[in-house]
C-alpha positions as CSV (number, residue, x, y, z in Angstrom):
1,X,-10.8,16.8,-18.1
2,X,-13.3,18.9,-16.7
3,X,-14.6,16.4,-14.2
4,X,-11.2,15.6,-12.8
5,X,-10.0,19.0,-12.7
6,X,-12.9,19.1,-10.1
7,X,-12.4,16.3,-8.4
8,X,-8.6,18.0,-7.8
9,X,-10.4,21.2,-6.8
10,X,-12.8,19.7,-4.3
11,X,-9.4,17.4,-2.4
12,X,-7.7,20.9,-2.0
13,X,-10.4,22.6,-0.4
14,X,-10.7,20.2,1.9
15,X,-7.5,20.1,3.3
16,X,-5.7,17.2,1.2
17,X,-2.3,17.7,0.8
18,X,-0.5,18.1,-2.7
19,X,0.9,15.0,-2.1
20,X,-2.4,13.1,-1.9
21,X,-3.4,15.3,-4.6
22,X,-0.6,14.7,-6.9
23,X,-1.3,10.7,-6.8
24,X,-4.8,10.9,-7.1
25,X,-3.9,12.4,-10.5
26,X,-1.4,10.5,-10.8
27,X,-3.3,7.0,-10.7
28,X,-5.9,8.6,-13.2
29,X,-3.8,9.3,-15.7
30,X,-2.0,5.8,-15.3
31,X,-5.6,4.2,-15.7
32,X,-6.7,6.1,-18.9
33,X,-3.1,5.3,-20.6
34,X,-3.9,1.3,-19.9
35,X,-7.0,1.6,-20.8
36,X,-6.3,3.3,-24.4
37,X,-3.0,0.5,-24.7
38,X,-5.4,-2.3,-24.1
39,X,-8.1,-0.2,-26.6
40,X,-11.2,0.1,-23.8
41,X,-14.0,0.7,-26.0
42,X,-15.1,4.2,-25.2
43,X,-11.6,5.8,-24.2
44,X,-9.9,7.8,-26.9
45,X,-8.7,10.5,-24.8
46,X,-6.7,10.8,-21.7
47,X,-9.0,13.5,-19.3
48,X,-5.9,14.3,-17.2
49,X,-4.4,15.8,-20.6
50,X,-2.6,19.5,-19.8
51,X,-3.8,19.1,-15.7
52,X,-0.5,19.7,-13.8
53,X,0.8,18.1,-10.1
54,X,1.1,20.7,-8.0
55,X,4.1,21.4,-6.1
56,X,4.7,18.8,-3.6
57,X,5.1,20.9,0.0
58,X,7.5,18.7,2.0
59,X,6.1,19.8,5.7
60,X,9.7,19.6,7.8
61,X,8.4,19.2,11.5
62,X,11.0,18.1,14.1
63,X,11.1,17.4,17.6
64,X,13.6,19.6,20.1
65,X,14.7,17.9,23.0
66,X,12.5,19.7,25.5
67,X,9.2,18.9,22.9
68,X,11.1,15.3,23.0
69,X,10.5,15.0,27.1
70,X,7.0,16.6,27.2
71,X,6.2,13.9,24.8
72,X,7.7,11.0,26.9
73,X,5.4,11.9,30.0
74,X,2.6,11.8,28.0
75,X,3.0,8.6,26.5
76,X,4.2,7.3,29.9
77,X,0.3,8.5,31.6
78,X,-1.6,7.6,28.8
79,X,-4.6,5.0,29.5
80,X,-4.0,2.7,26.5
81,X,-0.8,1.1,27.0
82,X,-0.7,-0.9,24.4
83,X,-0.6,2.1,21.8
84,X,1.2,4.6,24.4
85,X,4.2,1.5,24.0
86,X,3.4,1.4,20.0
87,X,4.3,5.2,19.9
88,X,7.1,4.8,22.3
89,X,8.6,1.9,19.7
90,X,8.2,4.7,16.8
91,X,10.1,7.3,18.5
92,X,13.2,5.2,19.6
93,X,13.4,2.8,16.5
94,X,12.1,5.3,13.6
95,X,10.4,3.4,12.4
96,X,7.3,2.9,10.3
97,X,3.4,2.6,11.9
98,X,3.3,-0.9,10.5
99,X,6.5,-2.4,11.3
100,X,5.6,-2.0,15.2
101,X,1.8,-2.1,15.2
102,X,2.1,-5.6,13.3
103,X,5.4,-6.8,15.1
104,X,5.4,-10.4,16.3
105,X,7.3,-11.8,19.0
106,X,8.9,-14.4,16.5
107,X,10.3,-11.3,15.1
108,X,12.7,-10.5,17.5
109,X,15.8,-11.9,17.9
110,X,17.2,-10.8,21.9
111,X,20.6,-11.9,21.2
112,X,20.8,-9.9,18.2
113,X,19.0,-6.6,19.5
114,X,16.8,-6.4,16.2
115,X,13.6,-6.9,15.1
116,X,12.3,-8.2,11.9
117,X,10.1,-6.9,9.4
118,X,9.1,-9.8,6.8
119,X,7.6,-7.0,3.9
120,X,8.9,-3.9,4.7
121,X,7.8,-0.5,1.9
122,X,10.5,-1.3,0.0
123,X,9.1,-5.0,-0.3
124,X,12.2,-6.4,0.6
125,X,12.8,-7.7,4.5
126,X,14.5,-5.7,6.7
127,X,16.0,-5.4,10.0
128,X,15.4,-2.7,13.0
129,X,18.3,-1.6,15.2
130,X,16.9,-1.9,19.1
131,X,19.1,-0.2,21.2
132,X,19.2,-0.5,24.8
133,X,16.0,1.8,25.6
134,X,13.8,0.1,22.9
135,X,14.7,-3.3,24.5
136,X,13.9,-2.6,27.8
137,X,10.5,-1.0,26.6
138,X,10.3,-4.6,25.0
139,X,11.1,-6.7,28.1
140,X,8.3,-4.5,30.5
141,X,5.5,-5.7,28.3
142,X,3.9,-9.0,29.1
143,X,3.2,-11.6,26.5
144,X,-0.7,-12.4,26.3
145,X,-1.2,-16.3,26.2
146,X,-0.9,-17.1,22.5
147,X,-1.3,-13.6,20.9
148,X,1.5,-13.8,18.3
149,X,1.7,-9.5,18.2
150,X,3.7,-7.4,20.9
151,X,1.5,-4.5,20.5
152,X,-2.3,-5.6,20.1
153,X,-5.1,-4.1,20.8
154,X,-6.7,-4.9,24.4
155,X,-10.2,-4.7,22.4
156,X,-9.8,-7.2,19.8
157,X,-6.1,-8.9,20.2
158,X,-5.1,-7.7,17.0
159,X,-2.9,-5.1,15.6
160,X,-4.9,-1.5,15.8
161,X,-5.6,-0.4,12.1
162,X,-4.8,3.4,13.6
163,X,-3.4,5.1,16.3
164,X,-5.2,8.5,15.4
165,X,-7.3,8.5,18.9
166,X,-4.7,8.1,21.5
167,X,-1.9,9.6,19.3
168,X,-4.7,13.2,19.4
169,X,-5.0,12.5,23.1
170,X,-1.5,12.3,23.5
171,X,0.2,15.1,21.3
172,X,-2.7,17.3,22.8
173,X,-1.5,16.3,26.2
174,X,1.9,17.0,25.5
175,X,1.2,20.7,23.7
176,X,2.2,19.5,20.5
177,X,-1.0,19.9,18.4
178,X,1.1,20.1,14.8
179,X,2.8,17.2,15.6
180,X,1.9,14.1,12.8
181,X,3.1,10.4,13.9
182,X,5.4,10.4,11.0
183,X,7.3,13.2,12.2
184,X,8.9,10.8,14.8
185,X,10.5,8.9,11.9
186,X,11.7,12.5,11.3
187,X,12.7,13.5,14.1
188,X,14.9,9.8,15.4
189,X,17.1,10.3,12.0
190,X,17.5,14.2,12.7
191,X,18.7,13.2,16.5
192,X,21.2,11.1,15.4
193,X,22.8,13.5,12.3
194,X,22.8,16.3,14.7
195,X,25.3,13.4,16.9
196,X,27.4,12.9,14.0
197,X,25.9,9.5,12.8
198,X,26.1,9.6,9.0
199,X,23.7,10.1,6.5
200,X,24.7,6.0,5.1
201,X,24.0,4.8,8.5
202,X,20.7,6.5,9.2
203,X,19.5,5.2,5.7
204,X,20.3,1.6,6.6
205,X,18.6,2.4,10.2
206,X,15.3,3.9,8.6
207,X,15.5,1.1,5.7
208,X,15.9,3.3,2.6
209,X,17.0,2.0,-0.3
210,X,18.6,5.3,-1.4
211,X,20.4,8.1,0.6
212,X,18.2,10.8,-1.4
213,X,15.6,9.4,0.9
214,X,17.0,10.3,3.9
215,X,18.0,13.3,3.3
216,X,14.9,15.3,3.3
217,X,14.8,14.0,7.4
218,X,18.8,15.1,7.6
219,X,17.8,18.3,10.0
220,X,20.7,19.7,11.2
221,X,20.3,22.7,14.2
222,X,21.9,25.8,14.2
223,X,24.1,24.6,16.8
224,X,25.2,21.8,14.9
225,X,26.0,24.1,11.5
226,X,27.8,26.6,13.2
227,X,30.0,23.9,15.4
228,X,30.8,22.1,11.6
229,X,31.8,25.9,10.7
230,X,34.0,26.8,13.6
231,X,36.0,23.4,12.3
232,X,37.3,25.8,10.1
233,X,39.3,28.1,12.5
234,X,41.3,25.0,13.3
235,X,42.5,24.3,9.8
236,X,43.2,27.6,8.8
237,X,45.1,29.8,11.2
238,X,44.7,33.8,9.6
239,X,46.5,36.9,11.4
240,X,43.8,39.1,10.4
241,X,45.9,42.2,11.4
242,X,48.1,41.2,8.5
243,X,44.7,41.5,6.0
């Protein structure tokens, strides 16, 4: 118990977040209760016994319009094309890392406007939206010879494992240092709820299987709250003199 009290200890102080934490833990505990079910000789007790998750911080980060167009010269000046397109994908589609990085060109389908992903998180295929931007990113980029991916590497041909280098160099470019790649997911699904798209229709865009999932990305503005409130001086007509 000791030792992986510790271990939980040590992944805080360096900056893990509770998340990670939490399934660290999490995977522990799921080991030891196999391992006493199939009766591992030397496990009688389960060390995770009376250790707690901690609270799992969602980090809300979301992109304003003005953040949105500092981002998009960046990207547009940035040396590696291939990942600068990559990024570009992730903030019109909303999609995952992997469903661009590892997109083929068998995957799309032009007449349709989408873009298949064979195993998507869910495990399950699933279908991206492109809409007219995202498609004419897609036409500007040059198939090379044989290579079956639309966004490889120019090192090796192959998909790149991470985008942490130019992403850095780009959100540092742009003057958005607390910026995470995922936070483009975010931010596509807040854009369009702040339009008026629904919450159903921004799940089946982002490829959740449940609306719960979405809605932790539903950001709506100020703006947006106050314009659903003023809704109400329409319905309701009150003399206030008469109060």
């Amino acid at each position: 118990g000791d030792a992986v009290a510790d271990i939980m200890q040590r992944m805080r102080e360096k900056g893990y977040a509770s998340g990670t934490t939490n399934r660290v833990l999490i995977l522990i505990r799921f080991i030891f209760n196999l391992a006493k079910k199939w009766k591992i000789s030397g496990v009688r007790d389960n060390p995770t016994f009376g250790l707690n998750t901690a609270p799992d911080v969602q980090r809300d980060r979301f992109l304003s319009p003005e953040e949105t167009q500092r981002l998009i010269a960046s990207i547009n000046i940035d040396e590696n094309r291939s990942a600068a397109q990559t990024i570009m994908m992730l903030l019109l589609t909303g999609a995952r890392r992997n469903e661009v990085s590892y997109a083929k060109w068998d995957y799309l389908d032009w007449e349709r406007r989408t873009l298949l992903v064979p195993i998507s998180k869910t495990g399950r295929p699933r279908v991206i939206a492109l809409n007219g931007q995202a498609i004419a990113l897609l036409r500007s980029i040059p198939r090379q010879g044989n290579n079956p991916y639309i966004f490889p590497s120019p090192i090796t041909g192959r998909p790149c494992p991470s985008l942490h280098f130019p992403w850095t160099r780009i959100k540092q470019r742009a003057i958005l240092d607390d910026l995470r790649l995922r936070d483009l997911r975010h931010s596509f699904a807040s854009f369009l709820v702040n339009e008026g798209v629904s919450l159903y229709v921004v799940q089946g865009l982002l490829g959740h299987a449940h609306t719960r999932y979405t809605q932790r990305y539903a950001h709506l503005t100020s703006d947006t709250l106050l314009d659903a409130a003023e809704t109400m001086s329409g319905v309701i007509a009150v003399d206030h003199g008469a109060l």
